[in-house]
Each structure stands twice: as structure tokens, then as C-alpha cells.
N, C-alpha and C positions, 0 to 999 in steps of 0.2 A: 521488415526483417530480412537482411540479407541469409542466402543460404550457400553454401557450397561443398562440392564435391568432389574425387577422384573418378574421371570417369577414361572410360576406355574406347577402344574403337566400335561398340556399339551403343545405341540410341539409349538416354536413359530419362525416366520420365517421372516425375512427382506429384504425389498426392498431402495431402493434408485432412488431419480428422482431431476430434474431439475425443473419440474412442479408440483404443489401442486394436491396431488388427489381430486379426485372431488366427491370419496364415504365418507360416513359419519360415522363417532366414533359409535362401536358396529355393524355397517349395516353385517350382511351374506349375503355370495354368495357362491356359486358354488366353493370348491377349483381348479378344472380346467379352472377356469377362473382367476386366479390371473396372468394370464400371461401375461396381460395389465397395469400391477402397478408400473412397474418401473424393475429397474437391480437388481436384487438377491446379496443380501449381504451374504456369505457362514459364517455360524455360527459352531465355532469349538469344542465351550465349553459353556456349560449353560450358559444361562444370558452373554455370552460376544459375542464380534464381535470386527473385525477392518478391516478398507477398506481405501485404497488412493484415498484422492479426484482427479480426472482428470485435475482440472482447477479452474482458477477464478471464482465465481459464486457464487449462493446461491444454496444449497442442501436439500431436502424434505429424512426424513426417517420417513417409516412408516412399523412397526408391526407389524404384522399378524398371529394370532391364529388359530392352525390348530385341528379342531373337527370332528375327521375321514373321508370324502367328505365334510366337509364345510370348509369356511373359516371366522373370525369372524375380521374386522377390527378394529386397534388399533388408538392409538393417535398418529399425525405425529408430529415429530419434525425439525427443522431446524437452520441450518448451514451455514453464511456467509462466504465464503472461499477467502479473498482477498489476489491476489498475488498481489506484487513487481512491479514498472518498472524497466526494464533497463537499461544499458548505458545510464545513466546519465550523460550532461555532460553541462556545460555551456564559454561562452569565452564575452568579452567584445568585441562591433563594434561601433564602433563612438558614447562611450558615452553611448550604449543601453546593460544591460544584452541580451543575446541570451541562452536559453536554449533547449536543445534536449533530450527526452528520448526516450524510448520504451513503446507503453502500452502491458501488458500482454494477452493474448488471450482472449476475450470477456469482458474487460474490454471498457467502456463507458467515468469513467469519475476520473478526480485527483485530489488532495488540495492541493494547490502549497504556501510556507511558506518563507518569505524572512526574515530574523532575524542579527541582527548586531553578528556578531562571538566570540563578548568578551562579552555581554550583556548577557539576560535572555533571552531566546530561544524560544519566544514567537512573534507572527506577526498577522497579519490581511491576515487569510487561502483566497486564492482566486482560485476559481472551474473553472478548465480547460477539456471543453468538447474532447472526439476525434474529432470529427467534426472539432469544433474550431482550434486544433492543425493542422490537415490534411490539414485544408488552406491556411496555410504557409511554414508546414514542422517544425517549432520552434514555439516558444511562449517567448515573452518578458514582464516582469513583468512594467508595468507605472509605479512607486515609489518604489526609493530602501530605507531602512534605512539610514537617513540623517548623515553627519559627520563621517563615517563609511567607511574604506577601506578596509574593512575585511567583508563580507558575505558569510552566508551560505542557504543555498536554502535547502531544505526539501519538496518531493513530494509523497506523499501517494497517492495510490488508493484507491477509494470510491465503495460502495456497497450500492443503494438506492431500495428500498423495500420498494410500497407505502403503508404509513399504519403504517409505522414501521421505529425507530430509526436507520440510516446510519451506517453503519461500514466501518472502514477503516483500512489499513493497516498500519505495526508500520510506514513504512518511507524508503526512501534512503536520505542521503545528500551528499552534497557536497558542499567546501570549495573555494572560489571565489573572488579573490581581484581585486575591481573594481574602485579603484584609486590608483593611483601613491602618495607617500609619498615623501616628500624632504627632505634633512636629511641636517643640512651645519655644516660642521666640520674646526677648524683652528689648523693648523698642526706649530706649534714651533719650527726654529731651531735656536739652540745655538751656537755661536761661540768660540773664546779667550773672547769675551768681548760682556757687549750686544750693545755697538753703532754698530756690525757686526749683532743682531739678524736678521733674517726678518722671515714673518707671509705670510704662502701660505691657501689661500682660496677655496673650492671647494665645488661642491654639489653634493649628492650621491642618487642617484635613486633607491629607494629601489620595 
């Protein structure tokens, strides 16, 4: 993650945290005490920074103005960092989608999207807690797209932050045929003559 800044002719220094600080925009302290603000982001070039986030979560960066032994607090900003499920996978049991993923490391919760596969890609999101999911191992969607043997499922992770607009992740999908199609074909063979035709009948399971 790249970061950047306006900075001025003195030294400015960054932190990074999981928890929002609890000192206040402008407040000094002691610069031997910033050692309680969070993980030291190493600045290599003026006004820049870039650091890899560890994980799913939301991220607090904050600033820090350095005035020979003081230190002058900056503006935090933050960062929803949502990863991915994985192995995604679904299979049809009597009639029921079954799905399985993986949540990502501190990840809470999903938006599970069932959508007809030749249609507009659009459905009625429905939020699958971990909790939820851990107490069966899967999760099965009540209503699939009607008239549709072709679905595709789409589960995003969610990032809730109270106070503040959800972010989610782009998605995994996956592509799902959850009814059988019957195809009936008549096969014509020719003879010498057609009082010799005859007409064979079958049906193809697609």
C-alpha cells in the first residue's frame, strides 16, 4: 500500500495500528513516548511510505510531527483492507444448493449473491455470519433464481465499521448447474425407399 503526504521542513514519522488512537489532532507529547501508537511505518523518501497490510481488517494510520523532543500529533486516516474467501466451492444434494468456502483470517462476515448465469448479475445479497456458517460447516441459500439451470453464486467479504459505510470485497464466483435439462432428439434413417424409413427416439441429459 502506497501512502503519501504533505510534509513540511520538519521530520515526520508514521505509525500504523488496528485501533484508533485515542490522542487528539495537534495534542504534544513527549517524543519518547510515541512508542505506544502503533508499528513504525519506515519512511524512505520525503512525503512517501509503502507498507503491506498483514491481513483482513480495517487499518488506522497516523502521522507524527517530530519537534526536536516533542512530538506533535497528526490526522489518522484509515483503511478497510478486505481479503477474499477461498475455495469456494458449491455441489447440488437433494434438490438443495450446498456451499463451502473459506473465511479469511479475522474476517466476521459475507454477501452471498445467487444470480441466473445468462441474466444480469444482479440478486438479493444475503449476509452470512461466521458463526452462522460454523454451524453446519456449509451454508444453503432458501431460493435459487427461478427457471434457471445455470447459476452462479458470488461471495464477498464484508468489513463493518460502526458509524461508517461497509466495504466489501470485489467477490469470488462460481458457476453452478442446478438442474438437469432434457434435450429429445429424432434421429432419421433412410433406406432404398421411405416405406423402409424408421424414426429412433431418445433423450439427452445434458
Amino acid at each position: 500500500m502506497e501512502l503519501s503526504w504533505q510534509e513540511g521542513s520538519d521530520k515526520v514519522e508514521l505509525f500504523w495500528s488496528t485501533k484508533p488512537t485515542a490522542l487528539q489532532y495537534g495534542e504534544t507529547l513527549p517524543y519518547n513516548q510515541t512508542g505506544g501508537i502503533g508499528t513504525p511505518i519506515p519512511v524512505h523518501q520525503k512525503g512517501m511510505a509503502s507498507t503491506r497490510l498483514p491481513g483482513h481488517g480495517v487499518y488506522y494510520f497516523l502521522p507524527v510531527t517530530v519537534k526536536g523532543q516533542l512530538a506533535i500529533i497528526g490526522k489518522t486516516a484509515s483503511v478497510a483492507h478486505a481479503e477474499e474467501v477461498s475455495d469456494l466451492s458449491g455441489k447440488m444434494d437433494d434438490g438443495s444448493l450446498r456451499l463451502t468456502w473459506k473465511y479469511p483470517a479475522g474476517a466476521q462476515q459475507v454477501e452471498v449473491i445467487c444470480f441466473d448465469k445468462y441474466a444480469s448479475k444482479s440478486g438479493n445479497p444475503i449476509s452470512v455470519s461466521l458463526q452462522e456458517y460454523q454451524r453446519a460447516g456449509f451454508w444453503s441459500p432458501a431460493f435459487l433464481p427461478q427457471n434457471s439451470p445455470d447459476v452462479t453464486v458470488r461471495v464477498r467479504t464484508v468489513i463493518v465499521v460502526p458509524g461508517d459505510i461497509p466495504s466489501y470485497s470485489l467477490g469470488r464466483e462460481i458457476d453452478i448447474k442446478v438442474k438437469k435439462t432434457n434435450l429429445r432428439f429424432s434421429v432419421q434413417k433412410n433406406g432404398l425407399a421411405s416405406i423402409f424409413s424408421s424414426t429412433r427416439k431418445f433423450d439427452l441429459r445434458v
